[in-house]
NUZABA-64021 format. One record per atom (N, C-alpha, C, O): z, y, x. Coordinates in steps of 0.001 Angstrom, whole numbers, padded with zeros to 6 digits, always signed. Each point is the difference from the previous one (the first is absolute). Example, Ala and Ser with C-alpha at 12.3 -4.5 7.8 and 13.67 -1.06 7.14 Angstrom:
<sites>
+007800-005690+013190+000000+001190-000890+000000+001200+000900+000665-000019+001036-001385+001069-001386+000060+001190+000820+000730+001090-000770+000169+001108+000509
</sites>
This chain:
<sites>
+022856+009475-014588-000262-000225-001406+001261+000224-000817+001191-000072+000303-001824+000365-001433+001238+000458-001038+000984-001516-000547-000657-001040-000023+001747+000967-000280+000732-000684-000262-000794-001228-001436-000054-001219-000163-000468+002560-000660-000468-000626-001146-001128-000629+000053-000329-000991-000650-000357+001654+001544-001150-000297+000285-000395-001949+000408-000753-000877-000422+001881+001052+001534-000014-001616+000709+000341-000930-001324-000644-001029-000206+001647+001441-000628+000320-001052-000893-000923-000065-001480+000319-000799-000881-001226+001522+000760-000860-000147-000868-001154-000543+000523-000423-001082-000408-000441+002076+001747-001051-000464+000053-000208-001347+001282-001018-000614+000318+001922+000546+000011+000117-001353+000656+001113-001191-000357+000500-000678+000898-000257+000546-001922+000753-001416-000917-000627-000790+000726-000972+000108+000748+001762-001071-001109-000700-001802+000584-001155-000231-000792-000992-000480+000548+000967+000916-002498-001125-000336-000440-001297+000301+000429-000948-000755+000213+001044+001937-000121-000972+001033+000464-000791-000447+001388-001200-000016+000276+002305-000316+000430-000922-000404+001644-000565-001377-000660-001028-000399+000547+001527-000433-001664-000442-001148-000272-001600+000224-000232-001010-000462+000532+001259+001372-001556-001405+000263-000893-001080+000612+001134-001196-000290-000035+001781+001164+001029-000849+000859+000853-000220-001590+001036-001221+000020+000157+001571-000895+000348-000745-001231+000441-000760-000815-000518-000746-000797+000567+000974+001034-002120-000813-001238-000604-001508+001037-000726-000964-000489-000588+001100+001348+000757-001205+000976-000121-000637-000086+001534-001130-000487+000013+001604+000835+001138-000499+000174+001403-000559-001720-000509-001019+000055-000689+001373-001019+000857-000185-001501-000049-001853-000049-000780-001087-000502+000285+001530+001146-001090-001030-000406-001320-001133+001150+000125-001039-000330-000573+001003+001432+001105-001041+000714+001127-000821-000828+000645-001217-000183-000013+002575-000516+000864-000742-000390+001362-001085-001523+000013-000904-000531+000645+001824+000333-001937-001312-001522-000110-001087+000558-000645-000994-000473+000550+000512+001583-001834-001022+000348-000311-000632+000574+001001-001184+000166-000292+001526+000305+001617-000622+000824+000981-000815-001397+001172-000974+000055+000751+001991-001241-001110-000612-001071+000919-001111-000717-000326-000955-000401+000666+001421+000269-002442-000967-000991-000719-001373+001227-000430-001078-000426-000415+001275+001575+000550-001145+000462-000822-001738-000222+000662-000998+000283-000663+000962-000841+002084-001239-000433+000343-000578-000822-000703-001161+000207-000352+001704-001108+000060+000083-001698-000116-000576+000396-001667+000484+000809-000792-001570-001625+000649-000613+000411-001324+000631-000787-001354+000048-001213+000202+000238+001441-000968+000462-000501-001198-000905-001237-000756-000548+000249-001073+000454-001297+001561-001145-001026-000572+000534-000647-001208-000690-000967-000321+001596+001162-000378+000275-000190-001328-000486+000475-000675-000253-000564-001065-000252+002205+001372-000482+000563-000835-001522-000277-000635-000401+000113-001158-000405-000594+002598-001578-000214-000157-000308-001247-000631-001152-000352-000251+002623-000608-000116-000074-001291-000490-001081-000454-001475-000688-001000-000204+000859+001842-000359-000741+000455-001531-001312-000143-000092-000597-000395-001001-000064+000830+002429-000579+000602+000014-001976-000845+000502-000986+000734+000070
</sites>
């Protein structure tokens, strides 16, 4: 990899943000079975 490359596209922020996106995937991918019963509350 290019010199510039490592220090732009892998910063500390960046891997921050690229975990807290992977993070926030992975719970909509866990929770999305699980039916939303707040919603039918109205109802």
């Amino acid at each position: 990899m290019k010199p510039w490359i490592r220090s732009t596209l892998l910063s500390r922020e960046n891997l921050y943000a690229l975990l807290l996106c992977l993070a926030v995937i992975l719970v909509i991918i866990l929770t999305a079975d699980q039916s939303p019963l707040w919603i039918y509350q109205g109802f």
